[in-house]
C-alpha positions as CSV (number, residue, x, y, z in Angstrom):
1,X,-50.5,50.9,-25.1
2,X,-53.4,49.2,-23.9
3,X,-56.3,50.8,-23.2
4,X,-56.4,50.3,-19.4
5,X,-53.4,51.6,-18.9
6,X,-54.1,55.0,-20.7
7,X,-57.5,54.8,-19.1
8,X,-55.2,55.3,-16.3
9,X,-52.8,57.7,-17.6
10,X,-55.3,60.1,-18.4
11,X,-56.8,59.8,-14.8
12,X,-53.7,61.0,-13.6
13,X,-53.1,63.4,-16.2
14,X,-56.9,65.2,-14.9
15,X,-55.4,64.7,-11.3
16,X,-52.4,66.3,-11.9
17,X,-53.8,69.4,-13.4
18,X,-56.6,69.3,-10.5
19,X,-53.7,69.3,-7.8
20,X,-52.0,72.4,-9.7
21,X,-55.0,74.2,-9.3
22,X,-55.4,73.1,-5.6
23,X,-51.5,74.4,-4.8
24,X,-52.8,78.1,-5.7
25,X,-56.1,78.3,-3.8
26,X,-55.7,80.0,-0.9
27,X,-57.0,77.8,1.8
28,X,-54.6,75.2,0.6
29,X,-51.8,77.5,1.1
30,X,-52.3,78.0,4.5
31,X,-53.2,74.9,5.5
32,X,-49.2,73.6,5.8
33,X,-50.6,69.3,6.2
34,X,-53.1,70.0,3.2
35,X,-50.2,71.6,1.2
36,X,-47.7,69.3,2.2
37,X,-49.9,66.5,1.2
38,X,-51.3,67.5,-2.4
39,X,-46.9,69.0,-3.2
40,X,-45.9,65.2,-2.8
41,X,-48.4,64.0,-4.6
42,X,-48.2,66.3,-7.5
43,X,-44.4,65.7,-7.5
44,X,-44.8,61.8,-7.5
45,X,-47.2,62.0,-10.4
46,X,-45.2,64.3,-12.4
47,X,-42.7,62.3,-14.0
48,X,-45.3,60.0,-15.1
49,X,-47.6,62.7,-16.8
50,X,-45.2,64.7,-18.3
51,X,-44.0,61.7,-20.7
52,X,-47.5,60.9,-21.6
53,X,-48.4,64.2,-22.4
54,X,-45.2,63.6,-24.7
55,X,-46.9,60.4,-25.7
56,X,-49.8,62.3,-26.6
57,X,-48.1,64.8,-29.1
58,X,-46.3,61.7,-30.4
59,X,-49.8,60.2,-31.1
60,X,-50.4,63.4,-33.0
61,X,-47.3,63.8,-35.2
62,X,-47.8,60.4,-36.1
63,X,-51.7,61.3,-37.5
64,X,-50.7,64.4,-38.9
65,X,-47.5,62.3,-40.6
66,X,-50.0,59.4,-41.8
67,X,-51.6,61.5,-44.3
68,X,-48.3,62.9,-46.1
69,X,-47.7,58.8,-47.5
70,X,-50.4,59.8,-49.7
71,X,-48.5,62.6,-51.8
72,X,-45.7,60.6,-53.9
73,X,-43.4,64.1,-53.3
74,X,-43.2,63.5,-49.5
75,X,-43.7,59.8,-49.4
76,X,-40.3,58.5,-48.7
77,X,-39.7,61.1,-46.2
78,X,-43.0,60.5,-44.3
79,X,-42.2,57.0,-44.6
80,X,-38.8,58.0,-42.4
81,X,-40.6,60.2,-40.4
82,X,-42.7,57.4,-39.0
83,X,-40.5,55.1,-38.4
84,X,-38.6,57.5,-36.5
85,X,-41.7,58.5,-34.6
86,X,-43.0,54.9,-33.9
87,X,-39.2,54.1,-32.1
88,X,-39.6,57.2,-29.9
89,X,-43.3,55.9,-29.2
90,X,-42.4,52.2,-28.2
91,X,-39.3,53.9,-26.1
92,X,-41.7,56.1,-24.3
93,X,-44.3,53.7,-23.4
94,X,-41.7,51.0,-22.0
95,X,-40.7,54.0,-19.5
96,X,-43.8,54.9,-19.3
97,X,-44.6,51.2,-18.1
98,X,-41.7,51.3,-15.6
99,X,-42.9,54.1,-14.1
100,X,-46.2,52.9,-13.1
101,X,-45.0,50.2,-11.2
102,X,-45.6,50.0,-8.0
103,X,-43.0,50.5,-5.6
104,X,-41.8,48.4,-2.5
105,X,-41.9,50.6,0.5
106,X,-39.5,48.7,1.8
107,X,-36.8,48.9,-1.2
108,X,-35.4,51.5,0.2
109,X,-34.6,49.8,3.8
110,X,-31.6,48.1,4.9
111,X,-32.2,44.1,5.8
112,X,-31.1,41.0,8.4
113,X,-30.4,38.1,6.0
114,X,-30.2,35.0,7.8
115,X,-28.0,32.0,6.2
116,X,-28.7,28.1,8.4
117,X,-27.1,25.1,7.5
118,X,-30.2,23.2,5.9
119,X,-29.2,19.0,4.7
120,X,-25.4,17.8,4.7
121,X,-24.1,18.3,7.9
122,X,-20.2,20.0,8.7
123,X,-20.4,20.4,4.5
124,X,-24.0,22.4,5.4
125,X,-21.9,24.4,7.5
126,X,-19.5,25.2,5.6
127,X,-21.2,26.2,3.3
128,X,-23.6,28.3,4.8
129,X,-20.1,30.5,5.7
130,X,-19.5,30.9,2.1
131,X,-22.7,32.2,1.9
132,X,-22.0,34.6,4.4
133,X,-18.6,35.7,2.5
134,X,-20.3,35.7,-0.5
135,X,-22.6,38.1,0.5
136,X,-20.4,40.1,2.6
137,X,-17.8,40.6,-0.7
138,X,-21.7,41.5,-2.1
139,X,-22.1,44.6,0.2
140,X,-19.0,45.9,-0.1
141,X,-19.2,46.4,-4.0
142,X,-22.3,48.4,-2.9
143,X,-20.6,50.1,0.4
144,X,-23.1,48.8,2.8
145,X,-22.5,48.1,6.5
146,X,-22.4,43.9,7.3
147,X,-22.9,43.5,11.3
148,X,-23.1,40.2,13.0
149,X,-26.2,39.9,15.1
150,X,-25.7,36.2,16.0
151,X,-23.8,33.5,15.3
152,X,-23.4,29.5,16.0
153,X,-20.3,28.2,14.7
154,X,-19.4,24.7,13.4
155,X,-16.6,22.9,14.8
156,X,-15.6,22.3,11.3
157,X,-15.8,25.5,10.4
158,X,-18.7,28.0,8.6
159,X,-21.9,27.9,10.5
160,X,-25.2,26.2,11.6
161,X,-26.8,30.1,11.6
162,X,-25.3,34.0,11.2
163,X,-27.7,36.2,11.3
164,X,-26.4,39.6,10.1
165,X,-27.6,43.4,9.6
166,X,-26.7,45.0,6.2
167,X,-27.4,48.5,6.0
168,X,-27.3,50.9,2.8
169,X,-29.3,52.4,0.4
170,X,-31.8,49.4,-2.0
171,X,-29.7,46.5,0.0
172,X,-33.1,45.0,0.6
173,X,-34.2,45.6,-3.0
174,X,-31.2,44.2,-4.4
175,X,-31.3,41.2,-1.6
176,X,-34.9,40.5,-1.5
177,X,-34.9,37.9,-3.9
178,X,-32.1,35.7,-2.4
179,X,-34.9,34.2,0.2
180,X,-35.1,30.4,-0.1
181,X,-32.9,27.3,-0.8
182,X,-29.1,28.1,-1.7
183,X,-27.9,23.9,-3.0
184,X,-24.2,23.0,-3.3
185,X,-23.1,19.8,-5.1
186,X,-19.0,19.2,-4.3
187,X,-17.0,16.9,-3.3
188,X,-16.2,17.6,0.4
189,X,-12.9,18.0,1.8
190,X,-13.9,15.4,4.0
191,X,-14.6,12.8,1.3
192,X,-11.9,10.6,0.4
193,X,-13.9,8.3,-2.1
194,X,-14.1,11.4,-4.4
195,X,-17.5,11.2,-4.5
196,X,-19.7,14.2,-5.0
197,X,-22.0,15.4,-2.3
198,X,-25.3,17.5,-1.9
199,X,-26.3,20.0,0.5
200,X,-28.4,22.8,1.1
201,X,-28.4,25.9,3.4
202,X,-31.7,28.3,3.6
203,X,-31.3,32.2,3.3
204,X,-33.9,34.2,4.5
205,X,-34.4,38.0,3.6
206,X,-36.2,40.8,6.1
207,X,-36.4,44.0,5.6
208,X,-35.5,46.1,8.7
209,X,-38.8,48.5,9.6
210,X,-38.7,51.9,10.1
211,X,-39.2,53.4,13.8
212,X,-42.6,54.6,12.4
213,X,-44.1,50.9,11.6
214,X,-41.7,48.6,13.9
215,X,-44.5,45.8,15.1
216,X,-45.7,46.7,18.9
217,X,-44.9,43.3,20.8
218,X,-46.9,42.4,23.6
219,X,-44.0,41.4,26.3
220,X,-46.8,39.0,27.9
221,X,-46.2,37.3,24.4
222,X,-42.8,36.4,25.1
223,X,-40.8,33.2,27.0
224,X,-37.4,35.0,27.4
225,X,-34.3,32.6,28.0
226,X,-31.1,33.4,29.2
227,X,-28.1,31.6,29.4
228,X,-24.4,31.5,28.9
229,X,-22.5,32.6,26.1
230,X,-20.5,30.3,23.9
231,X,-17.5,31.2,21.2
232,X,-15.4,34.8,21.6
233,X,-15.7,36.7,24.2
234,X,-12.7,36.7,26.8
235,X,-13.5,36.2,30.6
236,X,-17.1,36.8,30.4
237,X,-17.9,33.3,28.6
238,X,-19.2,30.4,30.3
239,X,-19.6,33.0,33.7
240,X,-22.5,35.4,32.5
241,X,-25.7,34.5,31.3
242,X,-25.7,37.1,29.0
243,X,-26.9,35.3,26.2
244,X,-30.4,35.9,25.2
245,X,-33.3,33.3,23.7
246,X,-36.6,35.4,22.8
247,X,-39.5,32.8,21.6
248,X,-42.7,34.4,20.4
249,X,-45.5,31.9,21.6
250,X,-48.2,33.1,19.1
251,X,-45.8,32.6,16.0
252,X,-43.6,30.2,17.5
253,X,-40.3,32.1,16.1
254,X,-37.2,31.5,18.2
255,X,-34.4,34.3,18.4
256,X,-30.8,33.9,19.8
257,X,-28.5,36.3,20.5
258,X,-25.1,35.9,22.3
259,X,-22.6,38.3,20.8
260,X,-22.7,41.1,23.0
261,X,-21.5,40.5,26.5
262,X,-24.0,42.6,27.8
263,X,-27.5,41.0,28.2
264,X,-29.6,44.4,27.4
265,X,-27.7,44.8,24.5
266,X,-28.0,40.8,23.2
267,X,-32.4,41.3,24.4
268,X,-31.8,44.7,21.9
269,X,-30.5,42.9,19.1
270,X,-33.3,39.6,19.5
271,X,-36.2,42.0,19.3
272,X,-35.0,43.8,16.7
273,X,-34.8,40.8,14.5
274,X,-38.0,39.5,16.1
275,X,-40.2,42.5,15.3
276,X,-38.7,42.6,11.7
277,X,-39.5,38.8,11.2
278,X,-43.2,39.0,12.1
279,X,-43.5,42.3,10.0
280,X,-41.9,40.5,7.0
281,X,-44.6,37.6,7.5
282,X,-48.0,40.3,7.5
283,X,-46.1,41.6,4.5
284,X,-45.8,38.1,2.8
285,X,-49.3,37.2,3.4
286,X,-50.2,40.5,2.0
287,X,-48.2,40.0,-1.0
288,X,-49.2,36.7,-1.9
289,X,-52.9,38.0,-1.9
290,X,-51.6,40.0,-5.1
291,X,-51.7,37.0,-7.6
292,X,-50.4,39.5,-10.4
293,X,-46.7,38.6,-9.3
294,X,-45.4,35.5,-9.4
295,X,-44.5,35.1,-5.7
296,X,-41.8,32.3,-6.1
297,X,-39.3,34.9,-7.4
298,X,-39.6,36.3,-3.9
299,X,-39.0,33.4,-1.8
300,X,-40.0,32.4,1.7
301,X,-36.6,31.2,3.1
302,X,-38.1,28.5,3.8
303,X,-36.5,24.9,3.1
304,X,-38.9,23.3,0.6
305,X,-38.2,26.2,-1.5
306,X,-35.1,25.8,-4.1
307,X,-33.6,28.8,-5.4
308,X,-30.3,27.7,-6.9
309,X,-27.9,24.9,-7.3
310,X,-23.9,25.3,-7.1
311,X,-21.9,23.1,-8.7
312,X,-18.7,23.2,-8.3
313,X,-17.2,20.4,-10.7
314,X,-18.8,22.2,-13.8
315,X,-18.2,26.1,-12.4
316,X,-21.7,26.1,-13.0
317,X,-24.7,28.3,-11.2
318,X,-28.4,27.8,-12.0
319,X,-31.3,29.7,-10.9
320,X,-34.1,27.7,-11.1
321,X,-36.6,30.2,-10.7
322,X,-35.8,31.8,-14.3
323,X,-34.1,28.8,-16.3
324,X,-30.8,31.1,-15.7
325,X,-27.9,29.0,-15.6
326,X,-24.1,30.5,-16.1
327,X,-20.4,28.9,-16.2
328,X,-18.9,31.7,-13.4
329,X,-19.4,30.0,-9.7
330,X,-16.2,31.2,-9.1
331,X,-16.9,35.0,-9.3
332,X,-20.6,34.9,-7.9
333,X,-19.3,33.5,-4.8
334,X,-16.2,36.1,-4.5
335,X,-19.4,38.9,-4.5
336,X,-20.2,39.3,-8.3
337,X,-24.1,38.7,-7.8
338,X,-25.5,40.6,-10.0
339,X,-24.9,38.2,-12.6
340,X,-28.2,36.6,-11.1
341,X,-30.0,39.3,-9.3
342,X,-30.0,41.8,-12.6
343,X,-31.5,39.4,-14.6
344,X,-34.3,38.1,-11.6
345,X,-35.2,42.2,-11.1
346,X,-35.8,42.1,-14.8
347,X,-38.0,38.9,-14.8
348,X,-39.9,40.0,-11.6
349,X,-40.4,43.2,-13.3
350,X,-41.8,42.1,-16.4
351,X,-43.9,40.4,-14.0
352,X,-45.5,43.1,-13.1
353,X,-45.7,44.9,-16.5
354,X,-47.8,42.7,-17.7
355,X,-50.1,42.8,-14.6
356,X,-50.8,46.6,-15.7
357,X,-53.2,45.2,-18.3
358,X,-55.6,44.7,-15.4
359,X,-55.8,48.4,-14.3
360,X,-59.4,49.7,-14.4
């Protein structure tokens, strides 16, 4: 391992024994916040020490094992010894490695994703629905909850923006990296020369915030639009305004919500996703301060970006953020993402392995 990195293992490893001494004093028993604080750290260190104190005695065998090559009698069976010892050693320190990365706080949470049509038109649209079904069939191999926060429908069918809550254990870890621009090449339905089309639809990943660190919203920051309803909803379209546009004049973001007849509950829904997006944007400019990862695996959902192509002639899906292409368009888009996210964790993570050489 490089000697940063056990620089900093053995740091933790003095910390570690330090806090077990702390957990016995007296003072620190009785003071429940002090205890409470110093037991969650000693437990989130633990795993971490304990294999390189494993590490350690590894380093040792494998000394102690050295000199044996040097009597002919145990020669071939030191020889076996080590090799045996040098696999358990390159094992350790890879999990070792994975274990000092750091963690998302917000891996845990549950998300919005928000799919728009981008470039095409109707085929934009409709596109941007099979996105939506795509990633619906997604959350249901995970058992997450998908709810429709807002919706604007194409007359042809999909949709110009869906905005939807998905809510289950990592679905923003798993989701995170689906942020950016989603590009279909087909021929349309509509196309009677044959010819083959291209079009794009954003996707745009936020995690949802805890209670505990939801952004504070100044209402005097807000132009709050209402007006009537359009799509489902029985006697109450077209004679309510119960439809609810928030715009946040110092960020300029724009939230609609019209699929709740009631006007409270549509204003709910809007500053929920309001006070999620500008969190997500302090956390992006935060993140992108950290040049250790390379930020384009977590895109922006912006529409410059371009995350992936869809072609449909060829079966064919490339991610053009990791050079991943593969022949199985067909079962991505009935919900078999991990095909692309698995290996994009992987490359995100390796990432950030090699950004542990830089520990001090």
């Amino acid at each position: 391992m490089n000697s940063s990195i056990i620089k900093k293992l053995e740091f933790l490893k003095n910390r570690y024994k330090e806090i077990e001494i702390l957990l016995t004093q007296k003072d620190v028993i009785s003071n429940q916040e002090e205890l409470k604080k110093l037991s969650q750290e000693y437990f989130k260190i633990s795993n971490v020490v304990k294999n390189f104190i494993c590490w350690e005695k590894l380093e040792v065998d494998l000394k102690n094992t050295m000199y044996l090559l040097n009597d002919p009698e145990m020669h071939k069976i030191a020889k076996d010894e080590i090799n045996s010892l040098e696999k358990k050693k390159r094992n350790l320190e890879n999990y070792i490695k994975f274990l000092l990365l750091p963690v998302d706080p917000h891996d845990q949470n549950s998300c919005f994703i928000e799919i728009r049509a981008a470039t095409g038109g109707d085929e934009s649209s409709i596109f941007a629905g099979e996105l939506f079904r795509m990633y619906s069939r997604y959350a249901e191999s995970y058992t997450w909850k998908v709810k429709i926060m807002n919706a604007s429908e194409n007359e042809r069918g999909g949709f110009k923006e869906i905005i939807a809550k998905i809510t289950g254990k990592q679905s923003c870890s798993r989701l995170k990296f689906e942020s950016g621009g989603h590009r279909v090449q087909r021929v349309p339905a509509t196309e009677s020369q044959g010819r083959i089309h291209t079009s794009t639809c954003t996707v745009a990943v936020i995690p949802v915030s805890p209670e505990i660190v939801k952004e504070k919203i100044n209402p005097a920051d807000l132009k709050i639009d209402t007006f009537r309803s359009s799509g489902a909803g029985g006697q109450h379209v077209n004679t309510t305004d119960s439809a609810i546009r928030i715009t946040h004049i110092p960020t300029g973001y724009v939230v609609e919500c019209q699929d709740e007849r009631s006007q409270h509950k549509n204003k709910a829904k809007a500053l929920s996703i309001l006070s999620a997006r500008i969190h997500a944007a302090k956390l992006q400019k935060n993140q992108e301060k950290n040049s250790s990862v390379r930020r384009f695996l977590l895109g922006s959902g912006e529409r410059s970006s371009k995350n992936r192509t869809y072609n449909f002639p060829q079966n064919r899906i490339t991610d053009h953020r990791i050079n991943l292409t593969i022949y199985k368009l067909d079962e991505v888009l009935e919900g078999k993402l991990d095909f692309l996210i698995n290996p994009i964790i992987q490359e995100y993570q390796a990432d950030m392995l090699s950004s542990l050489s830089k520990f001090k």
